[in-house]
Each structure stands twice: as structure tokens, then as C-alpha cells.
C-alpha positions as CSV (number, residue, x, y, z in Angstrom):
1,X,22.5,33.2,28.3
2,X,21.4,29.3,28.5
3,X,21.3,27.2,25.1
4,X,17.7,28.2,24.1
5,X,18.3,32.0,25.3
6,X,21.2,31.7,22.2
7,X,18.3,30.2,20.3
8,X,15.8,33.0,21.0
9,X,17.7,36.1,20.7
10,X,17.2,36.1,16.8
11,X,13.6,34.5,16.4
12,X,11.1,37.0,15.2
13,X,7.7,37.6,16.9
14,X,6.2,34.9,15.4
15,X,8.2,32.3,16.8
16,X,8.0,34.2,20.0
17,X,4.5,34.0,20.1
18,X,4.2,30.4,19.4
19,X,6.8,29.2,21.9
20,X,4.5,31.5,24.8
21,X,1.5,30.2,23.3
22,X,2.1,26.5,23.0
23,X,-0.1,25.6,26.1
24,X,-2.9,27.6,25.5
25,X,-3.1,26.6,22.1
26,X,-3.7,22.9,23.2
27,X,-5.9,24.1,25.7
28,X,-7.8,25.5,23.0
29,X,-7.8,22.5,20.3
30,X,-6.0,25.6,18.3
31,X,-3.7,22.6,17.8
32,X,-5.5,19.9,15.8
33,X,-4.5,16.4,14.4
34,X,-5.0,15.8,11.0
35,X,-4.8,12.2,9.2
36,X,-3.3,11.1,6.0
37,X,-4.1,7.9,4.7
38,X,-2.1,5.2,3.4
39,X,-2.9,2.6,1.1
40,X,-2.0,-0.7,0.6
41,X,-0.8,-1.5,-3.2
42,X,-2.0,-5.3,-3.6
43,X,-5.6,-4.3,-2.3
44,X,-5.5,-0.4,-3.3
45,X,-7.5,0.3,-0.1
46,X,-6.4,2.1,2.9
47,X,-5.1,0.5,5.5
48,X,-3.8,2.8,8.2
49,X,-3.5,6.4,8.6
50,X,-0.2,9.0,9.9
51,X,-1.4,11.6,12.8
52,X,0.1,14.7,11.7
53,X,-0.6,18.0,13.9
54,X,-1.5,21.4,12.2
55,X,-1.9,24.6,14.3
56,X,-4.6,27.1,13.3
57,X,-4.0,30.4,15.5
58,X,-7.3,32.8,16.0
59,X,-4.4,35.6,15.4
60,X,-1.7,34.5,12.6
61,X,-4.3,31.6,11.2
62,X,-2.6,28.1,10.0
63,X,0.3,27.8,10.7
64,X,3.0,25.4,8.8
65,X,4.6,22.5,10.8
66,X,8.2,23.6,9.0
67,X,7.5,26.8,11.3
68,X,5.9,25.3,14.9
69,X,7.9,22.4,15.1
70,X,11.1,24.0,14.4
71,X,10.1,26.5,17.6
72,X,9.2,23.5,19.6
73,X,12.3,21.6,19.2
74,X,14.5,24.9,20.0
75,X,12.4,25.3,23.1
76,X,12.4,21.7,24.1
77,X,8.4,21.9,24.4
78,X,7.6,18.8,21.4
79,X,6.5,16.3,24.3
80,X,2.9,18.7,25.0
81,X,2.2,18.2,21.3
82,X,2.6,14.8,21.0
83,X,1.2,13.9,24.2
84,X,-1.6,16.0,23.1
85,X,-2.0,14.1,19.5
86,X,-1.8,11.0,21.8
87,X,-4.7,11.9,23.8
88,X,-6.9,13.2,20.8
89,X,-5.9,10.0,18.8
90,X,-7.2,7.9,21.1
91,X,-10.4,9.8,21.8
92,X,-11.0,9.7,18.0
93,X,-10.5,5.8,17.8
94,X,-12.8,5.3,21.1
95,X,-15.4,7.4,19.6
96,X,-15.4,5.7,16.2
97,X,-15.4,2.0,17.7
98,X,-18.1,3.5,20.2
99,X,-20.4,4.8,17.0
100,X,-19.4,1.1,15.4
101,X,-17.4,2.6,12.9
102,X,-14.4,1.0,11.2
103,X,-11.4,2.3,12.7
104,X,-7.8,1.2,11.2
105,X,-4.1,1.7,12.8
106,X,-3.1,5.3,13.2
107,X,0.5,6.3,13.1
108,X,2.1,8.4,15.7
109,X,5.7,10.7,15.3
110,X,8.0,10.8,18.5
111,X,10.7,12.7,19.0
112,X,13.8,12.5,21.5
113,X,12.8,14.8,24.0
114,X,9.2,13.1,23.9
115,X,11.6,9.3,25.3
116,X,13.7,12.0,27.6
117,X,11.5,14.3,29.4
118,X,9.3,11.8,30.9
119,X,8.0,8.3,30.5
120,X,6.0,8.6,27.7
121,X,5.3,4.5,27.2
122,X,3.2,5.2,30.8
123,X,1.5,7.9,28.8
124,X,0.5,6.2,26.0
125,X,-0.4,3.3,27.9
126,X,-2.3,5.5,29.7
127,X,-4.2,6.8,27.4
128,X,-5.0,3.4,25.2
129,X,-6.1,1.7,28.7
130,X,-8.5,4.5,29.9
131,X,-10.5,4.1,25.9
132,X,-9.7,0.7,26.2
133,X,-8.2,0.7,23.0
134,X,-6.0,-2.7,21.4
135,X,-2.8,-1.5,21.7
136,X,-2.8,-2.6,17.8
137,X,-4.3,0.7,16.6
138,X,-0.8,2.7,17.3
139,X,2.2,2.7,15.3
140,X,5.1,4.3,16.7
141,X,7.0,5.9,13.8
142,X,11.0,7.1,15.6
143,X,14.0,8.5,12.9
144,X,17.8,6.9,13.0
145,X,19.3,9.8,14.5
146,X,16.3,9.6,17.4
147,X,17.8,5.9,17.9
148,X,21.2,7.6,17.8
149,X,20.7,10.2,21.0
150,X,20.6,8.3,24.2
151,X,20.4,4.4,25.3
152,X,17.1,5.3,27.6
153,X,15.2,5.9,23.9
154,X,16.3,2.2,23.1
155,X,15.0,0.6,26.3
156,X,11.9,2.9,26.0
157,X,11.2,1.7,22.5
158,X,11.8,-1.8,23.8
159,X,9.1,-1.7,26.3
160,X,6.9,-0.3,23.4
161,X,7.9,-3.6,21.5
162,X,7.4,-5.8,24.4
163,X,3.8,-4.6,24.9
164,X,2.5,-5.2,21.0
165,X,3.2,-1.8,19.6
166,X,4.8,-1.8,16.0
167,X,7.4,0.9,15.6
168,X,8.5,1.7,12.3
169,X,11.5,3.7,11.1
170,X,10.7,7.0,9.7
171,X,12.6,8.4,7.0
172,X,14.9,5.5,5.9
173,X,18.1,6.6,4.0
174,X,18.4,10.0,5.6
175,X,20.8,9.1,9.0
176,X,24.3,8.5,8.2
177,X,24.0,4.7,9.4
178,X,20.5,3.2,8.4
179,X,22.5,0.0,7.4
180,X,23.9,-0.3,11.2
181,X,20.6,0.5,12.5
182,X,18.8,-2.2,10.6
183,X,21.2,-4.2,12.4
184,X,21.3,-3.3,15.3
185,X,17.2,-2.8,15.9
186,X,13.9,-4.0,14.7
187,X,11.2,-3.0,13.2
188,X,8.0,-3.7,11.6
189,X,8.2,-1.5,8.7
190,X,10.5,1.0,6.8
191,X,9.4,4.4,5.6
192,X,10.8,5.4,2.7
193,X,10.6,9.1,1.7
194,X,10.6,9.9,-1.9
195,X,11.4,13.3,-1.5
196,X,15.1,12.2,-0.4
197,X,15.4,10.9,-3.9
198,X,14.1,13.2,-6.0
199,X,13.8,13.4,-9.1
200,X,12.5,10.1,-9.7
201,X,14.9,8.7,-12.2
202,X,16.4,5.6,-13.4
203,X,18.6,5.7,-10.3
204,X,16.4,6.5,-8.0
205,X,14.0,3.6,-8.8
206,X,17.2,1.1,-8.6
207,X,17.7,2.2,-4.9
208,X,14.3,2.1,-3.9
209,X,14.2,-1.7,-5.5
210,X,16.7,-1.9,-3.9
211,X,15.8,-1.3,-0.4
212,X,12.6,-3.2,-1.2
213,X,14.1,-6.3,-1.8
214,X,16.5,-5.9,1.3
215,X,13.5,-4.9,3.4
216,X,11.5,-8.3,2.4
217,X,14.2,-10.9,2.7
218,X,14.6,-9.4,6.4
219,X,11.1,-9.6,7.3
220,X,10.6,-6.1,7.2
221,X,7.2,-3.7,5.8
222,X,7.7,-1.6,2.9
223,X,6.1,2.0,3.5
224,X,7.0,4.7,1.2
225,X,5.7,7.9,1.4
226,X,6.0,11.7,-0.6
227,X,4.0,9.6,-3.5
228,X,3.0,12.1,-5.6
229,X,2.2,10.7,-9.3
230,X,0.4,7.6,-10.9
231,X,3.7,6.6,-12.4
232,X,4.9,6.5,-8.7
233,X,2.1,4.5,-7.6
234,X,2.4,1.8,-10.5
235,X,5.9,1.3,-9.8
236,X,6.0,1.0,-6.1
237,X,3.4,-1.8,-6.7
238,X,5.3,-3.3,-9.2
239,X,8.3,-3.7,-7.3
240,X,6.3,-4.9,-4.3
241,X,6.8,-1.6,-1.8
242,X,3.4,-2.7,0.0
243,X,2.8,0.5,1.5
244,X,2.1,4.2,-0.2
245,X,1.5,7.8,1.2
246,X,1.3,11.0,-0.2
247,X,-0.3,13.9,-1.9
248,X,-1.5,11.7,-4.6
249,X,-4.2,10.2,-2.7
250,X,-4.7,13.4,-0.5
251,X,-3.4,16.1,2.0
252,X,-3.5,15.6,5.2
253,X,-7.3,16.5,6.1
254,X,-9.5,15.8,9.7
255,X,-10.9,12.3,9.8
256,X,-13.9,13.2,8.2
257,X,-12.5,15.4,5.7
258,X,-9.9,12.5,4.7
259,X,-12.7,9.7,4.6
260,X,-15.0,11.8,2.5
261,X,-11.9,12.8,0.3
262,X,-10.9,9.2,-0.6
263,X,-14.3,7.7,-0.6
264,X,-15.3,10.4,-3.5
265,X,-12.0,9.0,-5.6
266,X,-13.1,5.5,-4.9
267,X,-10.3,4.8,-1.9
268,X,-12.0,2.7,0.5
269,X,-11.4,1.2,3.8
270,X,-10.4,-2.2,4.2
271,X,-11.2,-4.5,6.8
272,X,-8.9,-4.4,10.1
273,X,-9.2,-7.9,10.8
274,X,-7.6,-8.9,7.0
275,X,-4.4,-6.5,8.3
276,X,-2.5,-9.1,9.6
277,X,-3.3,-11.5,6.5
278,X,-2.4,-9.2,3.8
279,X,0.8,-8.3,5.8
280,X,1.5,-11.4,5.2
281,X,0.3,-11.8,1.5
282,X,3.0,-8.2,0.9
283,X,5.9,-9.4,2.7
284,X,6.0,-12.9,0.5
285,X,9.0,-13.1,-1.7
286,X,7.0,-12.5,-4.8
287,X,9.3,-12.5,-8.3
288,X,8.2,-9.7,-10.2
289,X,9.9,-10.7,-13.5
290,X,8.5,-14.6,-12.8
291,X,5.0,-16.0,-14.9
292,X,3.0,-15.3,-11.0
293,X,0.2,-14.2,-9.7
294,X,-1.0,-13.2,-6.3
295,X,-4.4,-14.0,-5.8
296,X,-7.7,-14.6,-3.3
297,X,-10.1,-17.2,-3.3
298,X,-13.5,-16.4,-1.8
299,X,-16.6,-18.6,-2.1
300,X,-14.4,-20.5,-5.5
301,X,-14.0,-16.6,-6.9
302,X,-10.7,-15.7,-8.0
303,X,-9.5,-11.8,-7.5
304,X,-5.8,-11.0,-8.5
305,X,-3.9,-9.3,-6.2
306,X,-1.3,-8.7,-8.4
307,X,-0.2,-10.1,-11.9
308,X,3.3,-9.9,-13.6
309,X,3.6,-9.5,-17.5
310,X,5.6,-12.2,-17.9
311,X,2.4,-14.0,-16.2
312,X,0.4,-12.0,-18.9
313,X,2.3,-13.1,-21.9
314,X,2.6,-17.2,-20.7
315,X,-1.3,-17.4,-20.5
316,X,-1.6,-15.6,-23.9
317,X,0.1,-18.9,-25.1
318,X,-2.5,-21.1,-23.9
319,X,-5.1,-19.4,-25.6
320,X,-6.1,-16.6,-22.9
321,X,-6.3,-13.1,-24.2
322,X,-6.0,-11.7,-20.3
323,X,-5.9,-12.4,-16.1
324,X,-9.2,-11.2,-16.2
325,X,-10.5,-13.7,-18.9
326,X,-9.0,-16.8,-17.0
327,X,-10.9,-15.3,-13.9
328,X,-14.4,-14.7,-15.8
329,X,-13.8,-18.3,-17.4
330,X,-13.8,-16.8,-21.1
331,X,-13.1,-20.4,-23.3
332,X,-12.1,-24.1,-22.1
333,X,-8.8,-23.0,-21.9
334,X,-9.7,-20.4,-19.3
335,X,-12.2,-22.6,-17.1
336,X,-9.7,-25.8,-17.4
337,X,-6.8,-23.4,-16.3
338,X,-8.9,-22.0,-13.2
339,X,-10.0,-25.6,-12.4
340,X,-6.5,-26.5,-11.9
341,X,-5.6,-23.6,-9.8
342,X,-8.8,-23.8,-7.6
343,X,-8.0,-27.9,-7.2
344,X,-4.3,-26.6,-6.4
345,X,-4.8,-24.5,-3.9
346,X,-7.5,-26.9,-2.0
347,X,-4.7,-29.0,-1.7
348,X,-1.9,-26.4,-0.6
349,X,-4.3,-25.5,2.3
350,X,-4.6,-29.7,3.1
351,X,-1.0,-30.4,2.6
352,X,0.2,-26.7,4.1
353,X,3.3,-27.4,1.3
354,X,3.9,-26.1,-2.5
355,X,2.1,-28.3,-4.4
356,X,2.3,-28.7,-8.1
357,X,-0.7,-28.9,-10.2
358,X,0.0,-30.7,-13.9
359,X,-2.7,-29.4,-16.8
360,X,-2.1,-30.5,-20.7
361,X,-3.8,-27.7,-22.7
362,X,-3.5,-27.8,-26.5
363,X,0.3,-28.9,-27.3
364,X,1.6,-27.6,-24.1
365,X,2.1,-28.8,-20.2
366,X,1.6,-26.2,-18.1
367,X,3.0,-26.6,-14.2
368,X,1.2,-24.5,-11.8
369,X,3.7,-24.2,-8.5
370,X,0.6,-23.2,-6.0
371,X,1.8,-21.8,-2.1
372,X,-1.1,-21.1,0.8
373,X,0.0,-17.8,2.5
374,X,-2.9,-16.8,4.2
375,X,-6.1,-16.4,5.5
376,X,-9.2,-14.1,7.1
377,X,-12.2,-15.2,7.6
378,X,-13.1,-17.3,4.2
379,X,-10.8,-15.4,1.9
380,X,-7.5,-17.4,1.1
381,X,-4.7,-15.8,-0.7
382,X,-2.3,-18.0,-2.7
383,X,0.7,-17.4,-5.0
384,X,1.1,-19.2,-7.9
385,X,4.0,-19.7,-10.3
386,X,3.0,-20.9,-14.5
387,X,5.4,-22.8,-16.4
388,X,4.4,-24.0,-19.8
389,X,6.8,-26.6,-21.5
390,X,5.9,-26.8,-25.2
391,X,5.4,-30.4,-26.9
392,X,8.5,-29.8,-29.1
393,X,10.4,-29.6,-25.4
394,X,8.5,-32.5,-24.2
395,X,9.7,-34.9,-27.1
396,X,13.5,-33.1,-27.2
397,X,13.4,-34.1,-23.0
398,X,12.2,-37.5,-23.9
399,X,14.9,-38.5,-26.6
400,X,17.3,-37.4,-23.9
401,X,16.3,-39.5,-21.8
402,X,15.6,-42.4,-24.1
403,X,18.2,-42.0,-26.5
């Protein structure tokens, strides 16, 4: 007997059936993709969705991915799935932009025999150029050990690169050599799955800070998914992981389902055309322990995109209760302060530098370091940095100086 006879000789009839009934199953749509959304922490809106594929059988009814895939692999058959969820993930986008729907990126899992029984670039080009899709909307999401298996899945993935796909690395931390594969490769975003570090303790959290921090200061996303909490949720935003996904937000559900799903908890779409702005907004070096905000300027409004308690507790010193008073111009102190930041960041657009804005308030100097990050349409999104330098620091500075 060959490899996959070995395989066989033990599966029940369940996994029998399935690997004999692969084919007519896609035939059938039996074989369905499913979407799960994920949502961007500094905007809290979803900004892309996974393709996941479920199987609901007219015999044994739906059944489990753990179970399918698992027979697929064995039987070296993975490549008609996903060039199936290819095909119906494109016909889903085609139809939506057809309709004048908003349609956002949609992730797509390969696996090794997908790069090595075929050319499956040619097939998903073929499939984006005959719905004329921007090649934009797909994300390729490959593993380490995928990256690990043969050269030609390297050169394939390159081609990918080459021709404007994104490919991100799918469960980060698993492989034995994510480190040398970082190196080595590159790639627009890392997926980190909390279920590899469960339970989320103290020393969990310091790992996936950890990689966070690493992941910015190469120029790489921040994705984690396996979210599964609000106290989850609030500290991946904290830390600045710009990308969540999990049960939290929903199972994976049809389009339709998953739309109607998040739009009932208040989990709406955002615009594709601000993706490649607020990419840039996430993957700023942004000090989480610093007095700074992130924030958007539309029409002279000011909306926070994120806010650090150190932040917080300087503007309490100046005589603003909260971020939100300063925003709603609450007192003097509030519409002088927001003067200054709106003057600031006029001039960080002119200039295209850090400028630093200089307001007295009270008995105190405050500095406002202002940077211009990015832009879509007329919203602007800037980060500034508060330093306030009391009067009692001013005088002890200028006896220093003038002793």
C-alpha cells in the first residue's frame, strides 16, 4: 500500500465518505464559504474579512473543518477547496460591487499542496481578471512550516507579491523558526493566535507586546485573532495590535448573516478607500505609556483615535476633566488647547515635519509635538505628544541658565 492507502486503512466511514465525496460536494455548493470579520482597534469598524469554508452534507449535516480538512490533507485533495473558495470569493465581491455595495479585503488560507499541485497564482489571477476584481480585495494568509516545504512555494508567493497581493503570515509563534522567517521573508501583516497562549496571563500579554512592538519597528501589521473577551479587545488596542478576530465579535456566518450580525451590535463597515490611510495611522510608532493622542481632523472636528492615560491625567492639569471635553470645547482651557492643536497640525501638513506648537495656560507651558501621518479624502490624522512644564520648572530652568 501507497502513503495515503497507510492513511486510509484506519479512517472510519465518515472520513471515507468525505474523501469520495469531495467533488460532488463542490459541485453542489454542499461546500460553502463563510466570512468572519475583523476589526480595526483605532476605528472599531471592520475592515476586512477571513474566507473560511464549512461543509453542510444532505446526509451527516455540518460538518467541522477539524474533521474535512484533516481528510483532505491525508488525501492530498485541499487544492479543489480552495480553488473552489477562490472562485466563490470572487463571485461574491463582483456581485456586491455590481449591486454598488461596499465590499472590503477578504482573506484567503493556502496550503502546500494548493503552491504544489498546480499553478495556483494563474488561478487566482484567473479568477480576479474574469470579475475584474483589484487584485487588492485578496489577502493571502500561508503558515511558517508552508514556507518551510519546498522553494517553488517561495517563488510562487513571490509572484503573488510582485502582482499587488498582501500575504500575511498565519499563525505567528507556532513554527519552530518564526524569528528566521521574519528574516528571511516579508510580509504585510502577522497573525497572531491567542489560542497558542492561552490562558491569557501576565505572561502571555508580555509576549504578545512583545511581538507587537517587534512587528511595528519592522514595518509589519499586527493581526491577532482567537479574541474572545472585552478584556482581550481593550488590551490588544492598548498595546497598539491594529488588527482583531474572533468569537467576540462573531462566528464565522455567510456574508449576509455576518453583516446583519455586526450591524445589530453596532460593528460597522469602514470605508475601503481610508484602508491604506489607517494602515498607516496603526503601524506609527505610537508610545502607549507617553501624554499622546491619535487623532482625525475633518471639517476642523477633532475625533480620537486613541488616547493614553498618561495623556488623560496631563490635560487634567490644565483644567480639562476629559479627551472628550477638549474635543467638545468645555471651558477656555479646552477651546485654547484645541486651537493650538488645530493651528499645529495646519502647519505639520504645510511643513510635512514635527512641528511644535507653544500654549501658556494658567501657570503652565504646555508643548504640543504635532506629526501629519495621513490622509483620505478630507480626513487627516495626526499624532500628537503634550508636555506641560510647570512655572516652578520654568523659573528653576531660568536661574540655571542665569545664575
Amino acid at each position: 500500500m501507497n502513503r495515503i492507502d497507510d492513511k486510509l486503512a484506519g479512517w472510519t466511514a465518515l472520513e471515507r465518505y468525505l474523501s469520495d465525496q469531495v467533488d460532488t460536494a463542490i459541485a453542489n455548493r454542499n461546500i460553502m464559504v463563510y466570512y468572519q470579520p475583523i476589526i480595526r482597534t483605532i476605528t472599531g469598524k471592520i475592515c476586512a474579512f477571513e474566507a473560511l469554508a464549512r461543509w453542510d452534507d444532505p446526509i451527516h449535516g455540518m460538518i467541522t473543518p477539524r474533521v474535512f480538512l484533516a481528510v483532505l490533507e491525508a488525501t492530498r485533495q485541499t487544492h479543489k477547496l480552495d480553488v473552489a473558495v477562490v472562485e466563490e470569493v470572487c463571485r461574491m465581491l463582483a456581485g456586491r460591487l455590481a449591486q454598488g455595495y461596499p465590499v472590503l479585503p477578504v482573506s484567503l488560507n493556502l496550503s502546500r499542496i494548493d503552491f504544489l499541485a498546480g499553478d495556483f497564482f494563474d488561478i487566482v489571477e484567473t479568477a480576479v481578471n474574469r470579475h475584474q476584481l483589484p487584485r487588492k480585495l485578496l489577502r493571502i494568509e500561508v503558515t511558517e512550516n508552508l514556507l518551510a516545504a519546498d522553494n517553488r512555494i517561495t517563488a510562487s508567493l513571490r509572484r503573488f507579491q510582485e502582482a499587488g497581493y498582501s500575504i500575511l503570515l498565519d499563525d505567528f509563534g507556532q513554527g519552530n523558526s518564526s524569528l528566521n522567517v521574519l528574516k528571511n521573508h516579508q510580509f504585510e501583516a502577522l497573525k497572531i493566535d491567542l489560542r497558542f497562549l492561552a490562558p491569557f496571563s501576565p505572561r502571555a500579554k508580555t509576549i504578545i507586546e512583545s511581538v507587537v512592538c517587534m512587528a511595528k519597528k519592522m514595518g509589519i501589521h499586527t493581526l491577532a485573532e482567537g479574541v474572545e473577551t472585552k478584556e482581550q479587545v481593550e488590551f490588544l488596542t492598548a498595546i497598539g495590535c491594529e488588527q482583531v478576530q474572533g468569537f467576540y465579535y462573531g462566528r464565522p456566518l455567510p456574508m449576509d448573516g455576518v453583516l446583519n450580525h455586526c450591524e445589530e451590535k453596532g460593528v460597522l463597515l469602514e470605508p475601503i478607500e481610508a484602508d491604506g490611510c489607517l494602515n498607516a495611522a496603526g503601524i506609527y510608532a505610537f508610545d502607549t505609556k507617553a501624554p499622546m493622542i491619535l487623532y482625525e481632523l475633518h471639517n476642523g472636528k477633532l475625533r480620537y483615535l486613541k488616547t493614553t492615560a498618561a495623556f488623560n491625567r496631563a490635560i487634567l492639569l490644565l483644567g480639562i476633566d476629559s479627551p472628550m471635553d477638549l474635543a467638545q470645547q468645555k471651558n477656555s482651557e479646552a477651546r485654547d488647547c484645541l486651537a493650538a492643536i488645530r493651528l499645529g497640525s495646519m502647519q505639520a501638513i504645510k511643513s510635512g515635519q514635527k512641528v511644535t506648537q507653544q500654549l501658556a495656560l494658567s501657570d503652565k507651558l504646555c508643548l504640543l509635538e504635532i506629526v501629519y501621518i495621513s490622509q483620505y479624502q478630507q480626513h487627516r490624522i495626526f499624532r500628537c505628544h503634550l508636555t506641560i512644564i510647570s512655572r516652578t520648572q520654568l523659573v528653576d530652568s531660568f536661574l540655571r541658565e542665569n545664575p
